[in-house]
C-alpha positions in Angstrom: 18.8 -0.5 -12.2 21.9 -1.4 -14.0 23.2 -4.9 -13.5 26.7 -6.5 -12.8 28.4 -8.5 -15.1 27.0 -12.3 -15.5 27.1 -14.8 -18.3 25.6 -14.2 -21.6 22.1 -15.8 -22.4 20.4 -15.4 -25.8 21.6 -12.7 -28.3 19.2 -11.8 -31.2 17.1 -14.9 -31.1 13.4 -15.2 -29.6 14.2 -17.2 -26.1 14.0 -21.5 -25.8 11.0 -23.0 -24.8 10.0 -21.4 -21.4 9.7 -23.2 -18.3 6.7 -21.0 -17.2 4.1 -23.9 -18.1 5.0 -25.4 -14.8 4.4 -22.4 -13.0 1.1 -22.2 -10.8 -1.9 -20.4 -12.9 -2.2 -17.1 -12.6 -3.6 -15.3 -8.8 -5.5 -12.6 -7.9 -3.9 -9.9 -6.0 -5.9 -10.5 -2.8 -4.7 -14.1 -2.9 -0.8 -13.2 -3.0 1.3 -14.0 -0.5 2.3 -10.9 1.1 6.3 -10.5 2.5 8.4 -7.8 3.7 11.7 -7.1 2.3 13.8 -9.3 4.3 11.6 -12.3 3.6 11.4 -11.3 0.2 15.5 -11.2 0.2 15.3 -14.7 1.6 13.7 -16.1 -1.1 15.9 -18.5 -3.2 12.9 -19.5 -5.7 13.3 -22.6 -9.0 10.7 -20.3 -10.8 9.4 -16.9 -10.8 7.2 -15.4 -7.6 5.1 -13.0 -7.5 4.3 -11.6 -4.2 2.7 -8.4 -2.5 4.8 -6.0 -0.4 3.4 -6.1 2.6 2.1 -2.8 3.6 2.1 -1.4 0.2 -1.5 -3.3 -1.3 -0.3 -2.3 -4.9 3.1 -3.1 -4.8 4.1 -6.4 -6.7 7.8 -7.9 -6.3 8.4 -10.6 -9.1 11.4 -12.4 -8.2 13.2 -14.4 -10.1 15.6 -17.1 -10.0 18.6 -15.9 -12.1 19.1 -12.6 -14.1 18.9 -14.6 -17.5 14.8 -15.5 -16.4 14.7 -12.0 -15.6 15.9 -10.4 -18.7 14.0 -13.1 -20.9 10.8 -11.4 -18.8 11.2 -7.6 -19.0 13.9 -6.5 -21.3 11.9 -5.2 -23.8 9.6 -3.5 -21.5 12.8 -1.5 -20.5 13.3 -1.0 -23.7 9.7 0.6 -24.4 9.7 2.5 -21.5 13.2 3.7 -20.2 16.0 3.2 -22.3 17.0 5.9 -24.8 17.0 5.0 -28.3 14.4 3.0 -28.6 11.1 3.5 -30.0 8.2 4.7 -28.0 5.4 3.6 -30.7 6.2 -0.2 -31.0 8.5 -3.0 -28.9 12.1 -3.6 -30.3 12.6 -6.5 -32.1 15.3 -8.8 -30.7 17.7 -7.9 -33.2 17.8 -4.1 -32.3 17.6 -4.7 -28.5 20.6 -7.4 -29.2 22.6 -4.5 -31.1 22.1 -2.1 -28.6 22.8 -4.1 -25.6 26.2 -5.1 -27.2 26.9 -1.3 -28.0 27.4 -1.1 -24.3 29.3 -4.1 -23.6 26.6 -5.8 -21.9 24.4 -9.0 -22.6 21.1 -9.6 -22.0 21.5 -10.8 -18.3 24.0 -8.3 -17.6 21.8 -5.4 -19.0 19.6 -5.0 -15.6 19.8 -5.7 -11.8 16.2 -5.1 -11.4 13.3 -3.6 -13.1 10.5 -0.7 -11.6 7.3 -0.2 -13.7 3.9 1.6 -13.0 0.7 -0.8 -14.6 0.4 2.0 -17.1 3.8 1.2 -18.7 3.4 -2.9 -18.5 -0.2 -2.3 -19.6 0.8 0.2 -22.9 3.4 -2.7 -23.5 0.7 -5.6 -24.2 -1.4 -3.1 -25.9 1.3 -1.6 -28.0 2.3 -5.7 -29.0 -1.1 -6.6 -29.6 -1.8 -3.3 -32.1 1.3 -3.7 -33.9 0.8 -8.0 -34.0 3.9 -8.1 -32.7 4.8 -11.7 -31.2 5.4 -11.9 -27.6 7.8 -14.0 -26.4 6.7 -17.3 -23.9 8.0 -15.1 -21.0 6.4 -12.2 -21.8 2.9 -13.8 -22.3 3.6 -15.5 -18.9 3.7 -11.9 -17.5 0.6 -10.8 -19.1 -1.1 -13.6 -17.7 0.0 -13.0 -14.1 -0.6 -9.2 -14.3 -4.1 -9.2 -15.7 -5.9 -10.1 -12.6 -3.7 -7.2 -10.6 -5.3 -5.1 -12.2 -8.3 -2.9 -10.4 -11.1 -1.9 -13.0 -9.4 0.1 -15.7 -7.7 2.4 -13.4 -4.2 2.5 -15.5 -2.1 3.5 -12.6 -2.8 1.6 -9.8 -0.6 -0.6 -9.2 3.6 -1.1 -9.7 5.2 -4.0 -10.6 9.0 -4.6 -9.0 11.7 -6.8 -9.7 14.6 -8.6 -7.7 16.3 -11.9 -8.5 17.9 -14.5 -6.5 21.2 -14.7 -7.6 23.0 -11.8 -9.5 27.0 -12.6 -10.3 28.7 -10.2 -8.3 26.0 -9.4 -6.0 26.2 -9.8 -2.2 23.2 -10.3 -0.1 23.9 -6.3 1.3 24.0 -5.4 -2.4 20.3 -7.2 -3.1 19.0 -5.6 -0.1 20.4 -2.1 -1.3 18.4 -2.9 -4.9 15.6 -3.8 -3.2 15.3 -0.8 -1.0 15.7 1.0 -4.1 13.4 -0.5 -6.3 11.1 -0.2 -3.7 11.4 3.3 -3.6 9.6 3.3 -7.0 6.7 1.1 -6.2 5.9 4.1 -3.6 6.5 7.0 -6.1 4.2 5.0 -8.9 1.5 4.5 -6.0 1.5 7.2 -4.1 0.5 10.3 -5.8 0.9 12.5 -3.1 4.9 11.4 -2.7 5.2 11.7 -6.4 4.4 14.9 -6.8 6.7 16.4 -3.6 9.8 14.2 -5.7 9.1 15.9 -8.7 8.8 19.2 -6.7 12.3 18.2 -5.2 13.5 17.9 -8.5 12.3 21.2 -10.1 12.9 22.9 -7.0 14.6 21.6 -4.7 17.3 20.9 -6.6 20.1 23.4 -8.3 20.0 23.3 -12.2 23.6 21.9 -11.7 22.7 19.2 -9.6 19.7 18.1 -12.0 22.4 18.2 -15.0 25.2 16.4 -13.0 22.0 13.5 -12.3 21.0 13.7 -16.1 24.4 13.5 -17.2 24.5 10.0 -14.9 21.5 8.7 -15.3 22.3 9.2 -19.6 25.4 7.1 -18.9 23.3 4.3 -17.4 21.4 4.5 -20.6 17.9 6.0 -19.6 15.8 8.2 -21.8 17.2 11.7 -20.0 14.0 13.4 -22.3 11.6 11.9 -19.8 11.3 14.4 -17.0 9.4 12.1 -14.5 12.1 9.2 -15.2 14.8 12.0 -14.2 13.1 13.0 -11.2 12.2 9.0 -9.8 16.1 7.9 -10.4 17.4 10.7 -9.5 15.0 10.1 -6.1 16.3 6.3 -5.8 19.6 6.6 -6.2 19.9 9.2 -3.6 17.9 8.7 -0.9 17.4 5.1 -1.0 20.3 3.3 -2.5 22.4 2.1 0.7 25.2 0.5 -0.8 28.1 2.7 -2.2 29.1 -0.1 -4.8 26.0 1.3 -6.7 25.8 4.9 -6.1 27.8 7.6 -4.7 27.0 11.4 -4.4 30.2 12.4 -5.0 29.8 10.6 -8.7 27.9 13.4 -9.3 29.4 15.7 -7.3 27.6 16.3 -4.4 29.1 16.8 -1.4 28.1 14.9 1.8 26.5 17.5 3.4 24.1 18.6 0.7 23.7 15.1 -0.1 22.3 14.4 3.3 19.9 17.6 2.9 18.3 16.3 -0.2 18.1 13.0 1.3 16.4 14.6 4.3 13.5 16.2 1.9 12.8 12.7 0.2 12.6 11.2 3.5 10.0 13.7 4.8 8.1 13.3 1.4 7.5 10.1 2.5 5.2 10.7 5.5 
Protein backbone atom coordinates (compact mmCIF):
# COMPACT_ATOMS: atom_id res chain seq x y z
CA UNK A 1 0.00 0.00 0.00
CA UNK A 2 1.10 3.37 -0.80
CA UNK A 3 2.54 5.51 1.97
CA UNK A 4 2.16 9.18 3.15
CA UNK A 5 4.69 11.54 3.01
CA UNK A 6 7.68 11.25 5.67
CA UNK A 7 11.30 12.26 5.66
CA UNK A 8 13.79 11.02 3.24
CA UNK A 9 16.21 8.15 4.35
CA UNK A 10 18.96 6.81 2.01
CA UNK A 11 18.80 7.58 -1.83
CA UNK A 12 20.98 5.39 -4.11
CA UNK A 13 23.40 4.15 -1.49
CA UNK A 14 23.41 0.53 0.17
CA UNK A 15 21.76 1.38 3.87
CA UNK A 16 24.31 2.18 7.28
CA UNK A 17 25.24 -0.39 9.45
CA UNK A 18 22.02 -2.16 10.55
CA UNK A 19 20.89 -2.28 13.99
CA UNK A 20 19.46 -5.86 13.45
CA UNK A 21 22.55 -7.55 15.31
CA UNK A 22 20.79 -6.63 18.52
CA UNK A 23 17.81 -8.16 17.53
CA UNK A 24 16.77 -11.65 19.21
CA UNK A 25 17.97 -14.80 16.84
CA UNK A 26 15.88 -15.92 14.64
CA UNK A 27 12.25 -18.17 15.96
CA UNK A 28 10.38 -20.75 14.77
CA UNK A 29 6.88 -20.15 13.88
CA UNK A 30 5.33 -22.30 16.61
CA UNK A 31 7.36 -20.25 19.06
CA UNK A 32 5.98 -16.68 17.91
CA UNK A 33 3.98 -14.69 19.88
CA UNK A 34 0.69 -14.73 18.50
CA UNK A 35 -1.56 -11.13 18.66
CA UNK A 36 -4.75 -9.91 17.21
CA UNK A 37 -4.93 -6.82 15.42
CA UNK A 38 -5.55 -4.48 18.02
CA UNK A 39 -2.70 -5.74 20.07
CA UNK A 40 -0.71 -5.77 17.13
CA UNK A 41 -1.74 -1.88 16.59
CA UNK A 42 -0.58 -1.36 20.17
CA UNK A 43 2.64 -2.22 19.58
CA UNK A 44 5.20 0.79 19.73
CA UNK A 45 8.36 -1.57 19.15
CA UNK A 46 12.70 -0.10 19.28
CA UNK A 47 13.23 -2.93 16.69
CA UNK A 48 11.46 -5.01 14.29
CA UNK A 49 8.67 -7.87 15.51
CA UNK A 50 7.68 -10.53 14.05
CA UNK A 51 4.50 -12.01 15.30
CA UNK A 52 1.67 -14.53 14.23
CA UNK A 53 -1.91 -13.42 13.57
CA UNK A 54 -3.71 -15.03 15.82
CA UNK A 55 -6.18 -17.25 14.18
CA UNK A 56 -4.51 -17.28 10.85
CA UNK A 57 -1.34 -20.05 11.74
CA UNK A 58 0.45 -18.75 8.46
CA UNK A 59 0.02 -15.27 8.71
CA UNK A 60 3.21 -13.24 9.76
CA UNK A 61 2.89 -9.37 10.75
CA UNK A 62 6.58 -7.76 10.82
CA UNK A 63 6.25 -4.57 12.45
CA UNK A 64 8.39 -2.11 12.43
CA UNK A 65 9.46 0.86 14.22
CA UNK A 66 9.48 3.62 11.61
CA UNK A 67 8.89 3.58 7.77
CA UNK A 68 12.65 4.21 7.01
CA UNK A 69 13.40 0.45 8.94
CA UNK A 70 10.70 -0.60 6.87
CA UNK A 71 11.67 0.47 3.50
CA UNK A 72 15.44 -0.48 4.30
CA UNK A 73 13.65 -4.22 4.76
CA UNK A 74 11.33 -4.74 1.77
CA UNK A 75 11.72 -2.15 -0.94
CA UNK A 76 13.23 -4.14 -3.28
CA UNK A 77 11.11 -6.99 -2.72
CA UNK A 78 8.34 -4.63 -3.94
CA UNK A 79 10.28 -3.85 -6.49
CA UNK A 80 10.71 -7.61 -7.72
CA UNK A 81 7.35 -8.45 -7.25
CA UNK A 82 4.78 -5.58 -7.64
CA UNK A 83 5.88 -2.49 -9.03
CA UNK A 84 5.90 -1.89 -12.76
CA UNK A 85 9.00 -1.33 -14.38
CA UNK A 86 11.20 -3.31 -12.81
CA UNK A 87 12.74 -6.46 -13.71
CA UNK A 88 11.20 -9.77 -12.90
CA UNK A 89 14.62 -11.86 -13.54
CA UNK A 90 16.92 -10.05 -11.06
CA UNK A 91 16.54 -7.44 -7.87
CA UNK A 92 17.08 -3.62 -8.73
CA UNK A 93 20.10 -2.26 -7.86
CA UNK A 94 19.82 0.84 -5.53
CA UNK A 95 20.50 3.21 -8.13
CA UNK A 96 17.41 2.16 -10.38
CA UNK A 97 15.07 1.77 -7.39
CA UNK A 98 16.46 5.41 -6.19
CA UNK A 99 15.58 6.74 -9.87
CA UNK A 100 12.38 5.39 -9.94
CA UNK A 101 11.19 6.30 -6.51
CA UNK A 102 12.20 9.93 -7.26
CA UNK A 103 10.24 9.78 -10.73
CA UNK A 104 7.24 9.73 -8.50
CA UNK A 105 8.16 12.26 -6.01
CA UNK A 106 8.57 9.87 -3.28
CA UNK A 107 11.60 8.67 -1.12
CA UNK A 108 12.40 5.57 0.13
CA UNK A 109 10.28 5.90 3.40
CA UNK A 110 7.52 7.60 1.68
CA UNK A 111 7.31 4.90 -1.13
CA UNK A 112 5.13 2.29 1.11
CA UNK A 113 2.72 2.21 4.10
CA UNK A 114 2.93 -1.44 4.34
CA UNK A 115 3.97 -4.37 2.39
CA UNK A 116 1.79 -7.98 1.62
CA UNK A 117 3.84 -10.94 0.20
CA UNK A 118 2.99 -14.82 -0.27
CA UNK A 119 6.50 -17.04 0.87
CA UNK A 120 6.70 -17.78 -2.77
CA UNK A 121 7.50 -14.15 -3.71
CA UNK A 122 9.96 -13.48 -0.48
CA UNK A 123 11.37 -17.04 -1.24
CA UNK A 124 12.04 -16.30 -5.34
CA UNK A 125 13.66 -12.99 -3.89
CA UNK A 126 16.58 -14.73 -1.86
CA UNK A 127 16.86 -17.22 -4.61
CA UNK A 128 16.88 -14.79 -7.42
CA UNK A 129 19.90 -12.68 -5.16
CA UNK A 130 21.70 -15.67 -4.49
CA UNK A 131 21.74 -16.87 -8.51
CA UNK A 132 22.52 -13.54 -9.74
CA UNK A 133 25.35 -12.95 -6.60
CA UNK A 134 23.69 -10.09 -5.96
CA UNK A 135 24.55 -8.51 -2.49
CA UNK A 136 21.88 -8.30 0.05
CA UNK A 137 21.69 -5.59 2.11
CA UNK A 138 22.13 -6.04 6.26
CA UNK A 139 18.30 -5.74 6.36
CA UNK A 140 17.46 -7.93 3.91
CA UNK A 141 19.78 -10.80 5.20
CA UNK A 142 18.07 -10.11 8.65
CA UNK A 143 14.74 -11.04 6.86
CA UNK A 144 16.07 -14.16 5.41
CA UNK A 145 17.13 -15.18 8.56
CA UNK A 146 13.83 -14.70 10.32
CA UNK A 147 11.83 -16.23 7.44
CA UNK A 148 13.70 -19.40 6.91
CA UNK A 149 12.42 -21.26 9.85
CA UNK A 150 8.64 -20.11 8.79
CA UNK A 151 8.89 -22.03 6.30
CA UNK A 152 6.95 -25.66 6.29
CA UNK A 153 8.97 -28.31 4.12
CA UNK A 154 9.30 -26.85 0.62
CA UNK A 155 5.71 -26.09 0.29
CA UNK A 156 6.35 -22.54 -1.63
CA UNK A 157 3.06 -21.10 -0.73
CA UNK A 158 2.33 -21.60 2.71
CA UNK A 159 2.65 -18.95 4.39
CA UNK A 160 2.33 -14.73 3.99
CA UNK A 161 4.35 -12.43 5.32
CA UNK A 162 2.61 -8.78 6.45
CA UNK A 163 3.78 -5.56 7.26
CA UNK A 164 2.70 -2.53 9.53
CA UNK A 165 4.96 0.11 11.24
CA UNK A 166 4.67 2.01 14.38
CA UNK A 167 4.74 5.35 13.38
CA UNK A 168 3.91 6.60 9.75
CA UNK A 169 4.04 10.72 9.33
CA UNK A 170 0.66 11.51 8.68
CA UNK A 171 -0.90 8.43 9.85
CA UNK A 172 -3.54 8.37 12.73
CA UNK A 173 -4.03 5.34 14.77
CA UNK A 174 -7.74 4.84 12.63
CA UNK A 175 -5.53 5.09 9.58
CA UNK A 176 -3.01 2.05 10.88
CA UNK A 177 -5.92 0.14 11.78
CA UNK A 178 -7.50 0.71 8.22
CA UNK A 179 -3.84 -0.61 6.75
CA UNK A 180 -3.85 -3.23 8.80
CA UNK A 181 -7.30 -4.52 8.10
CA UNK A 182 -6.19 -4.24 4.63
CA UNK A 183 -3.01 -5.89 4.62
CA UNK A 184 -4.58 -8.45 6.35
CA UNK A 185 -6.95 -9.09 3.79
CA UNK A 186 -3.90 -10.44 1.77
CA UNK A 187 -2.43 -12.72 4.25
CA UNK A 188 -6.04 -14.53 3.78
CA UNK A 189 -6.10 -14.46 0.03
CA UNK A 190 -2.17 -15.79 -0.11
CA UNK A 191 -3.32 -18.63 2.49
CA UNK A 192 -6.50 -19.45 1.71
CA UNK A 193 -6.85 -21.05 -1.57
CA UNK A 194 -10.33 -21.53 -1.47
CA UNK A 195 -10.94 -17.42 -0.89
CA UNK A 196 -8.48 -16.83 -3.60
CA UNK A 197 -9.90 -18.37 -6.09
CA UNK A 198 -13.82 -16.94 -5.45
CA UNK A 199 -11.68 -13.12 -5.49
CA UNK A 200 -10.36 -13.88 -8.64
CA UNK A 201 -13.85 -15.25 -9.78
CA UNK A 202 -15.15 -11.79 -8.42
CA UNK A 203 -12.83 -10.18 -10.55
CA UNK A 204 -13.33 -11.96 -13.92
CA UNK A 205 -16.95 -12.18 -13.20
CA UNK A 206 -18.19 -10.45 -10.96
CA UNK A 207 -17.04 -7.46 -11.95
CA UNK A 208 -17.98 -5.20 -15.30
CA UNK A 209 -15.05 -4.87 -17.82
CA UNK A 210 -15.44 -1.13 -16.82
CA UNK A 211 -15.13 -1.51 -13.32
CA UNK A 212 -11.87 -3.91 -13.71
CA UNK A 213 -10.38 -1.01 -16.05
CA UNK A 214 -11.42 1.91 -13.79
CA UNK A 215 -9.39 -0.45 -10.82
CA UNK A 216 -6.49 -1.04 -13.31
CA UNK A 217 -6.35 2.38 -14.24
CA UNK A 218 -5.95 3.13 -10.20
CA UNK A 219 -4.07 0.65 -9.09
CA UNK A 220 -1.36 1.78 -12.41
CA UNK A 221 -1.32 5.17 -10.78
CA UNK A 222 -0.25 3.68 -7.41
CA UNK A 223 2.52 2.14 -9.43
CA UNK A 224 1.68 -1.68 -9.57
CA UNK A 225 2.51 -4.05 -12.38
CA UNK A 226 -1.38 -3.74 -13.92
CA UNK A 227 0.16 -7.02 -16.34
CA UNK A 228 -0.19 -9.23 -13.33
CA UNK A 229 -3.83 -10.44 -13.27
CA UNK A 230 -3.73 -11.97 -9.68
CA UNK A 231 -2.06 -8.59 -8.30
CA UNK A 232 -5.26 -6.75 -10.04
CA UNK A 233 -7.69 -9.01 -8.59
CA UNK A 234 -6.05 -8.99 -4.61
CA UNK A 235 -5.88 -4.99 -4.64
CA UNK A 236 -8.55 -4.49 -6.31
CA UNK A 237 -10.17 -7.06 -3.30
CA UNK A 238 -8.37 -4.86 -0.42
CA UNK A 239 -9.04 -1.68 -1.36
CA UNK A 240 -12.70 -2.34 -1.60
CA UNK A 241 -13.91 -4.47 0.75
CA UNK A 242 -11.44 -4.08 3.42
CA UNK A 243 -9.95 -0.61 3.50
CA UNK A 244 -12.13 1.29 6.24
CA UNK A 245 -10.73 4.60 6.05
CA UNK A 246 -11.75 6.99 3.13
CA UNK A 247 -8.30 8.98 3.41
CA UNK A 248 -7.03 5.84 1.44
CA UNK A 249 -9.63 4.63 -0.77
CA UNK A 250 -12.85 5.79 -2.12
CA UNK A 251 -15.26 3.99 -4.60
CA UNK A 252 -16.18 6.86 -6.18
CA UNK A 253 -12.20 7.36 -7.22
CA UNK A 254 -13.03 4.92 -9.40
CA UNK A 255 -16.36 5.51 -10.04
CA UNK A 256 -18.40 3.35 -8.37
CA UNK A 257 -21.34 4.33 -6.86
CA UNK A 258 -22.27 3.47 -3.25
CA UNK A 259 -24.70 1.06 -3.92
CA UNK A 260 -22.74 -1.21 -6.32
CA UNK A 261 -19.88 -0.63 -4.09
CA UNK A 262 -21.66 -2.17 -1.24
CA UNK A 263 -22.68 -5.22 -3.58
CA UNK A 264 -19.18 -6.12 -4.48
CA UNK A 265 -18.22 -5.59 -1.05
CA UNK A 266 -21.01 -8.03 -0.05
CA UNK A 267 -19.51 -10.91 -2.46
CA UNK A 268 -15.90 -10.56 -0.89
CA UNK A 269 -17.38 -10.73 2.39
CA UNK A 270 -19.22 -14.02 1.74
CA UNK A 271 -16.00 -15.29 0.01
CA UNK A 272 -14.67 -15.23 3.26
CA UNK A 273 -16.71 -17.88 4.98
Amino acid sequence: MAAVAAGAWWLGQPPPDSPSATIEPAAAAESLAEADEDAILALRPAAPVLLRLAGESRVFVLVFPDLAAQAATMNRVAALVEKAGFARDRLATYEELATAIAARGETPATWYLAHDYSAADLARFFQLAASRNQALTAEEAWLQARLAPLRRGNEPDDFALLTLTATAPGSDEAMRAAVLRHEVSHGRFFTRPAFAERVMAIWREGMTAGERAAFTDFLAGEGYDTGNDRLMANEAMAYLAFTPDPRLFKPATIGLAPERAAVLRRLYERALD
